[in-house]
C-alpha positions as CSV (number, residue, x, y, z in Angstrom):
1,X,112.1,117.4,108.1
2,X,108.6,118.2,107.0
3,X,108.1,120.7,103.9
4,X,105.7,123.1,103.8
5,X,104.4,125.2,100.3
6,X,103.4,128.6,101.1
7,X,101.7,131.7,99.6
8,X,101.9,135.2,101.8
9,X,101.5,138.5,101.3
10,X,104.2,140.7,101.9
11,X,104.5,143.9,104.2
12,X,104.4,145.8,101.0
13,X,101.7,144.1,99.1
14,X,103.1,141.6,97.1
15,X,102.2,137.9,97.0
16,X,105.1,135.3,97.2
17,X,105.2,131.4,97.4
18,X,107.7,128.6,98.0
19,X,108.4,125.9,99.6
20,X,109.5,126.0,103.9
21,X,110.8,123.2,105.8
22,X,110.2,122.7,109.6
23,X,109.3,120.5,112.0
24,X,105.9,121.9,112.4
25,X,103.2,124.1,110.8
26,X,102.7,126.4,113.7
27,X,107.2,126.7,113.1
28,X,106.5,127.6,109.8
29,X,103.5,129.8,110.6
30,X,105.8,131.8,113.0
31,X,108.7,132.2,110.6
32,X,106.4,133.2,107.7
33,X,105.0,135.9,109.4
34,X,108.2,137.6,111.2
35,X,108.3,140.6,108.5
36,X,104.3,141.2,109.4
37,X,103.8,138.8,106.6
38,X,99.9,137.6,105.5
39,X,99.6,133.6,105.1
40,X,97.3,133.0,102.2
41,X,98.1,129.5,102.2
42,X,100.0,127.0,103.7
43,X,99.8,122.9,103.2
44,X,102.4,120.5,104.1
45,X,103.8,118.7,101.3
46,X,103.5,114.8,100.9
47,X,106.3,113.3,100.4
48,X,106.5,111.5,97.0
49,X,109.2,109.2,97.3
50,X,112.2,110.8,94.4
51,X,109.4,112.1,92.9
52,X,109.6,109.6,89.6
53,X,105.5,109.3,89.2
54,X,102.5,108.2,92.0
55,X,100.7,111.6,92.1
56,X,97.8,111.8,94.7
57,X,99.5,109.3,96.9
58,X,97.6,108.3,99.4
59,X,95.1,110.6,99.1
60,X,92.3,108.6,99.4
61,X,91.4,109.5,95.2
62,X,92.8,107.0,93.2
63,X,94.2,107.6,89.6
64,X,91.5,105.6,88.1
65,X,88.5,107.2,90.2
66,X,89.5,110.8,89.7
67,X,89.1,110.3,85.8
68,X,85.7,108.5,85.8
69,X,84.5,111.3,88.4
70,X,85.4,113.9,85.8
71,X,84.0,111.5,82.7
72,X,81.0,111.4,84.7
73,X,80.4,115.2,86.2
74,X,80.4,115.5,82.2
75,X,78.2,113.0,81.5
76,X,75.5,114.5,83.9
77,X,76.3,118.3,83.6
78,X,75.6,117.4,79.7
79,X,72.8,115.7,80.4
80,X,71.2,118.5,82.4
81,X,71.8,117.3,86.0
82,X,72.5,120.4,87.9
83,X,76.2,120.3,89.6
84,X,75.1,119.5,92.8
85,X,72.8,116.6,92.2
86,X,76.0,115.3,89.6
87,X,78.1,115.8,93.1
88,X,76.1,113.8,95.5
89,X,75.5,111.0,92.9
90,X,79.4,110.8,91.9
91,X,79.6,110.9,95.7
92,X,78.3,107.4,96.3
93,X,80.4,105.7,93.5
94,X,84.0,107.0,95.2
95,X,85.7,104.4,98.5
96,X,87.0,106.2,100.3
97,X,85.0,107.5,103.1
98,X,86.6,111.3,103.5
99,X,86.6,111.6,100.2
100,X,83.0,110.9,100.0
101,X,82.4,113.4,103.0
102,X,84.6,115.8,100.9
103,X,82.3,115.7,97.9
104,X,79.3,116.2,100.0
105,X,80.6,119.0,101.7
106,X,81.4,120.4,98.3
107,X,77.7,119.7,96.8
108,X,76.3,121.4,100.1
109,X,78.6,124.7,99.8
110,X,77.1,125.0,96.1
111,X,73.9,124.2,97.1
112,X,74.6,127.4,100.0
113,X,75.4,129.7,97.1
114,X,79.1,129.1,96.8
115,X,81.4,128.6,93.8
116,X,82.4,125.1,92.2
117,X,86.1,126.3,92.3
118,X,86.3,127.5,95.9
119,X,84.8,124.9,97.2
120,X,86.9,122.4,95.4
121,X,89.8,124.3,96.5
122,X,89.2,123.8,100.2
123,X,90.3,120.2,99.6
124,X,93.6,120.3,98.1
125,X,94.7,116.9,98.9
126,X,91.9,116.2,96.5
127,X,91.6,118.7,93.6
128,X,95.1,120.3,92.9
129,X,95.4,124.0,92.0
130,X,96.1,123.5,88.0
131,X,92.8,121.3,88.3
132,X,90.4,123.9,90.5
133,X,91.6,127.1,88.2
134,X,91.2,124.9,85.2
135,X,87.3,124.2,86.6
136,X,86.8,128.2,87.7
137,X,87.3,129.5,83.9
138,X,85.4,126.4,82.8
139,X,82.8,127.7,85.2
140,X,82.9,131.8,84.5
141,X,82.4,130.8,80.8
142,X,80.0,128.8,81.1
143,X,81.5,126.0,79.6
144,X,81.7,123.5,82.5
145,X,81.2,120.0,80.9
146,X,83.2,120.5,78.2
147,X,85.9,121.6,81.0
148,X,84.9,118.5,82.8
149,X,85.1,116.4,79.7
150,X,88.9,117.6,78.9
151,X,90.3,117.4,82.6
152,X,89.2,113.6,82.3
153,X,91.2,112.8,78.9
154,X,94.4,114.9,80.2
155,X,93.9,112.7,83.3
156,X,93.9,109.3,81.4
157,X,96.4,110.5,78.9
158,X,98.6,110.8,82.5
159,X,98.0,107.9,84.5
160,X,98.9,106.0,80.8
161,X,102.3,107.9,80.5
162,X,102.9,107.5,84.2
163,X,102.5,103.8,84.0
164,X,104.8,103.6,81.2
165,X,107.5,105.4,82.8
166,X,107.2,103.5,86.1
167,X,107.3,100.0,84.5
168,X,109.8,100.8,82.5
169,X,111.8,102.2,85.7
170,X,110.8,99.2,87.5
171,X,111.4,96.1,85.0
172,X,115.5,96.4,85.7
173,X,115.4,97.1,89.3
174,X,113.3,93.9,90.1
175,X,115.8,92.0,87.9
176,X,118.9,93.2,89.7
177,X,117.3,92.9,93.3
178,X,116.3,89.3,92.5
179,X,119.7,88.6,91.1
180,X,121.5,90.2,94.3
181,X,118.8,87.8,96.8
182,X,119.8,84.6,94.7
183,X,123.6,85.2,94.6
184,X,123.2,86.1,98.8
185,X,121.3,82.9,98.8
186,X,124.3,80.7,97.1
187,X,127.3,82.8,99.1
188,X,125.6,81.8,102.1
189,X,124.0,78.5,101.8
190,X,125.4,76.9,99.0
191,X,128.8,77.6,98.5
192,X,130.7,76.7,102.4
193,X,129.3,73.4,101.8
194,X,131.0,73.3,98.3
195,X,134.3,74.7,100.7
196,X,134.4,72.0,102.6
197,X,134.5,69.3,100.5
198,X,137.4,71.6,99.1
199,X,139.1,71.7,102.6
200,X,139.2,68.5,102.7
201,X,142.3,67.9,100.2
202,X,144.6,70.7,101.3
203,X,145.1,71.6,98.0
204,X,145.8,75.1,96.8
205,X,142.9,76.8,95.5
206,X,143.2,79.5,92.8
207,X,142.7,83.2,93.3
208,X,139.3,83.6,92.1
209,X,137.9,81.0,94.5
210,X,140.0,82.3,97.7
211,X,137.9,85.4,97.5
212,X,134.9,84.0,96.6
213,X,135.6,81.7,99.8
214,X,136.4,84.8,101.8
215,X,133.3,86.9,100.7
216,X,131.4,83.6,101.4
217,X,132.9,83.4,104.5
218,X,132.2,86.7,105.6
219,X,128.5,87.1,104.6
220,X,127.7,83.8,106.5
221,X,129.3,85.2,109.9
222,X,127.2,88.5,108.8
223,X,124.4,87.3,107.3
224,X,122.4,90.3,108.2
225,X,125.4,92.5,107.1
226,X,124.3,93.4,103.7
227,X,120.1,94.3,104.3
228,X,120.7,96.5,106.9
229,X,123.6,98.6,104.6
230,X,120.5,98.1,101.9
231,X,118.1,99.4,104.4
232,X,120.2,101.8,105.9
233,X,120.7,103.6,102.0
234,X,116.9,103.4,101.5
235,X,116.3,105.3,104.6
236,X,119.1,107.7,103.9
237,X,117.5,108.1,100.6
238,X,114.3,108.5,102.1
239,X,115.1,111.1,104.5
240,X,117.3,113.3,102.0
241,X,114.2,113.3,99.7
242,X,112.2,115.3,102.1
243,X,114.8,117.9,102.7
244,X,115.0,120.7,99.9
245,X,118.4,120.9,99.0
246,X,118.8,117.1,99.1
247,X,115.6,116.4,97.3
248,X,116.5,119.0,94.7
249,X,120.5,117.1,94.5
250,X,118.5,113.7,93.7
251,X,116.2,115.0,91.0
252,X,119.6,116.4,89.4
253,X,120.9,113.0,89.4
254,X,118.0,111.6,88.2
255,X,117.7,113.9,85.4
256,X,121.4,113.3,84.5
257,X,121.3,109.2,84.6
258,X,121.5,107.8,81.2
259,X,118.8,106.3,79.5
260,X,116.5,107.0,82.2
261,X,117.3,110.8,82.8
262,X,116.0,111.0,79.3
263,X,112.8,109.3,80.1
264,X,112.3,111.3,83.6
265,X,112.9,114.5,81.7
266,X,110.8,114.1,78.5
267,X,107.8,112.9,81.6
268,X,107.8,115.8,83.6
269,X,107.9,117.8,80.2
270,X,105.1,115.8,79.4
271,X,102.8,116.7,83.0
272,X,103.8,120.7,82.2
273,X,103.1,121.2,79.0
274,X,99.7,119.2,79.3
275,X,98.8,121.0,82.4
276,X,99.7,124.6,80.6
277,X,97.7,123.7,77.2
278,X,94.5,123.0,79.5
279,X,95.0,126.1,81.5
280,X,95.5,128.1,78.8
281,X,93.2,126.6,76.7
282,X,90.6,127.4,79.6
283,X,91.8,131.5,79.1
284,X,94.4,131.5,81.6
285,X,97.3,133.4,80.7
286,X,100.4,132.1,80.0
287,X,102.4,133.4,82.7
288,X,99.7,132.6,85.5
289,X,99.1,129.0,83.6
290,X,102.9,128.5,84.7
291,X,102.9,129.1,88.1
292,X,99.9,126.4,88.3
293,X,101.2,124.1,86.0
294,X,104.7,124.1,87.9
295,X,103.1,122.1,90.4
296,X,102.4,119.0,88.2
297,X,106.0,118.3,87.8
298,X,107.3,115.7,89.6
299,X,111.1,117.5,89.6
300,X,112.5,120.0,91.9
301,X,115.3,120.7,88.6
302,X,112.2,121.9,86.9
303,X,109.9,123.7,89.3
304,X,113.4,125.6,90.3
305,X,113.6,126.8,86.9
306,X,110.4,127.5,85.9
307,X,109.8,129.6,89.3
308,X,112.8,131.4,88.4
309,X,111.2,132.4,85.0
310,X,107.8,133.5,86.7
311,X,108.9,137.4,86.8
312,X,110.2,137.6,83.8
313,X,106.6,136.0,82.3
314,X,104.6,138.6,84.7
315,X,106.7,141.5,82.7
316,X,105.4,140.5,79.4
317,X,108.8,138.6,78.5
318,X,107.0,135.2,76.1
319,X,107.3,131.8,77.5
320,X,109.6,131.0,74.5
321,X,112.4,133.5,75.6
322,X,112.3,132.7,78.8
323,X,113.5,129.2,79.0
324,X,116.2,130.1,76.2
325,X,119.2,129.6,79.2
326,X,117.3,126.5,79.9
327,X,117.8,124.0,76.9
328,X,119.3,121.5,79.5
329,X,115.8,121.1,80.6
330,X,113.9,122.8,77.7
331,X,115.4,121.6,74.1
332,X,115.9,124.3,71.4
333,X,113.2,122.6,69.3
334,X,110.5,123.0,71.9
335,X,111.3,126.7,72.0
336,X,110.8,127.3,68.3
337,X,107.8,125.4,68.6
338,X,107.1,127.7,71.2
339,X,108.3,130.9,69.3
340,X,105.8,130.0,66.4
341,X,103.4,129.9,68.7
342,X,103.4,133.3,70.0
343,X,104.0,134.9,66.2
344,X,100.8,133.1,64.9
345,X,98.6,133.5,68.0
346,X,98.5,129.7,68.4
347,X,99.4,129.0,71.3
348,X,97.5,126.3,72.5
349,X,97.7,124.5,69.1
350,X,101.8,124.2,69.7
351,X,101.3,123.7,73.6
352,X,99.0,120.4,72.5
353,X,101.8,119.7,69.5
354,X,104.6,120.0,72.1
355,X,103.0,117.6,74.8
356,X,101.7,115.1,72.0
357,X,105.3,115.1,70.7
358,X,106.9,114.3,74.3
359,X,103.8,111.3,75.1
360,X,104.8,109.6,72.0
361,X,108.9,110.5,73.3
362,X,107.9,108.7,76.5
363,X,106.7,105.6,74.8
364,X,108.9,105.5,72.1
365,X,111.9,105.2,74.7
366,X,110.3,103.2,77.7
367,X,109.7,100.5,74.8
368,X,113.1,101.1,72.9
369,X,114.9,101.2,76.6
370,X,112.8,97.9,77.7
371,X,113.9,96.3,74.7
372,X,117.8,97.1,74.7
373,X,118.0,96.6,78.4
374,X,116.9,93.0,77.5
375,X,120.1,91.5,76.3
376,X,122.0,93.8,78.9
377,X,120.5,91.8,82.0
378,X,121.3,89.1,80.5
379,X,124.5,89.3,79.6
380,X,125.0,90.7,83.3
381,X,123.7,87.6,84.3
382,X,125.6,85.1,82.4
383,X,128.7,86.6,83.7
384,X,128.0,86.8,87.2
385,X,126.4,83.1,87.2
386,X,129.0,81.9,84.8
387,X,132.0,83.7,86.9
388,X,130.6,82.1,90.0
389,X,130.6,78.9,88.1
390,X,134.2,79.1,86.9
391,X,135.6,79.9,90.6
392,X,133.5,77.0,91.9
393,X,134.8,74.4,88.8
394,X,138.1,75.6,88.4
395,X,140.0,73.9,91.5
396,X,138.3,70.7,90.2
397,X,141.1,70.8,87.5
398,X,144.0,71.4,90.3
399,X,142.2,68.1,92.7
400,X,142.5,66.0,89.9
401,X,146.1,64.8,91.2
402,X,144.4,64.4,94.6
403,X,142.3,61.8,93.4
């Protein structure tokens, strides 16, 4: 079922957002608006996949061209190329074809006397929120390329942690799957032709190669038994990912893995704490930086959380002492660093400290988790191959007598 995040404004005047999920917008639209409810906004959400990493998804605005159009709006800004000439050049150098129409639809609303930051944010599936607030108090204080310039090295500094986490997430998976196709591939070519030489003495075979016969036996009368169950779980995966409650069970589990719960956590800390030091930075205040910077996790555990700590911000309540029933998520240490923070009046010097500290967590466990994972696999291996070699070698010793 399609989700859908949503930001109305209440029969008495207040503004509320969250996530819906229907099987249409115009559903949505009618059950948002029952108690004479306002729709602000309303976008359906793409579905990232357990939400691990691959932000802009399909967008059309790849990782890599979404920093260099930032690096180079800088550039040019800096250089005294007015925003919408920078626009319509940076337009050219982008792929995609929307996204180019996107861009010159956003040069031409300038050029018509509207804002850089309401233009942008009439293409969300381009510029996210934390991105086009970040850009409007760049904007207001007149310090545009320097904004520009930052949202291109918190971009980088991303896409490099993201890459990290995913090939470390993905190094033991493609181990195991091609260990899984090569033992399919000897249960079910190799090994009945090993039975029937086998067969062909009548003698009594010990336990461990009976059942290695049977599950031999079994997979080659159901060969296509196996990658449909696989299939089948992907799909069930798939489809309990884009419902809220099931989405918002996996990211638990996720979080809670060993090893790689560690990893996914220290990450999204990672994306937040990044995204709030920019916002900030930029003037924002702390409790409006963290309903933006909510958005740039990748975990439904952690944008549960932190929206349940949005009124408490709004009523003056600092960021440190609010995620104190949190250290599950948020780790005592990051709240003193946080507490410091709001004694001294420097803020954004700890929010940089904080997300520094987690990018170097990141990489110091994706390498360190790579590394002991390693002899793990291996091991695995060996005894799987060398079990599968004992049940196949091991009646040799009993035929000897047939011989």
């Amino acid at each position: 079922m399609p989700s859908f995040y949503y930001k109305i404004l209440t029969k008495d005047s207040r503004i509320k957002e969250g996530y819906i999920d229907t099987f249409s917008r115009k559903a949505a639209e009618k059950k948002l608006t029952q108690n004479e409810s306002t729709i602000i906004f309303l976008s359906r959400e793409k579905t990232q996949f357990l939400q691990l990493g691959l932000p802009f998804l399909k967008s059309g605005f790849s990782a890599t061209e979404r920093i260099n159009f930032f690096h180079n709006l800088s550039a040019m800004c800096d250089a005294g190329i007015s925003i919408v000439e920078a626009l319509r050049v940076s337009a050219d150098q982008v792929k995609s074809k929307k996204l180019k129409k996107a861009i010159l639809a956003i040069a031409e609303e300038i050029k018509n006397g509207q804002s850089l930051s309401s233009s942008l944010a009439k293409f969300p599936e381009y510029f996210p929120e934390h991105l086009v607030e970040t850009i409007n108090v760049g904007d207001l204080s007149g310090r545009l390329t320097e904004t520009f310039n930052r949202i291109s090295i918190d971009l980088e500094k991303n896409e490099e942690i993201k890459k990290k986490v995913q090939g470390a997430l993905i190094y033991p998976v493609i181990i195991i799957i091609l260990m899984i196709t090569v033992l399919g591939i000897l249960m079910i070519y190799v090994f009945p032709k090993i039975t029937d030489i086998y067969s062909q003495f009548g003698a009594t075979l010990p336990l461990p190669t009976r059942i290695l016969i049977s599950i031999s036996g079994f997979l080659t009368l159901y060969p296509y038994l196996v990658p449909a169950v696989i299939i089948a779980l992907f799909i069930l995966l798939f489809l309990t990912s884009r419902m809220e409650k099931g989405r918002y069970v996996l990211h638990q589990l996720l979080i809670k893995m060993p090893v790689f719960g560690e990893i996914i956590k220290d990450y999204n800390l990672v994306l937040f704490f990044r995204s709030l030091k920019l916002l900030t930075e930029s003037g924002i205040s702390v409790a409006s930086a963290v309903v933006i910077a909510k958005k740039t996790t990748k975990n439904d555990v952690f944008k549960r959380v932190l929206q349940k700590i949005e009124p408490i911000l709004f009523h003056g309540v600092p960021l440190a002492d609010a995620i104190v029933p949190f250290p599950y998520l948020f780790p005592v240490q990051t709240q003193k660093i946080l507490k410091i923070g709001d004694q001294t009046g420097k803020t954004d010097e700890m929010l940089r400290r904080i997300s520094d500290y987690y990018e170097r967590s990141v990489d110091y466990k994706t390498r360190t988790m790579v590394t002991l994972i390693e002899p793990i696999i291996l091991l695995l291996v060996g005894v799987v191959v060398g079990g599968i070699a004992l049940t196949i070698f091991l009646p040799i010793y009993s035929l000897i007598k047939y011989i």
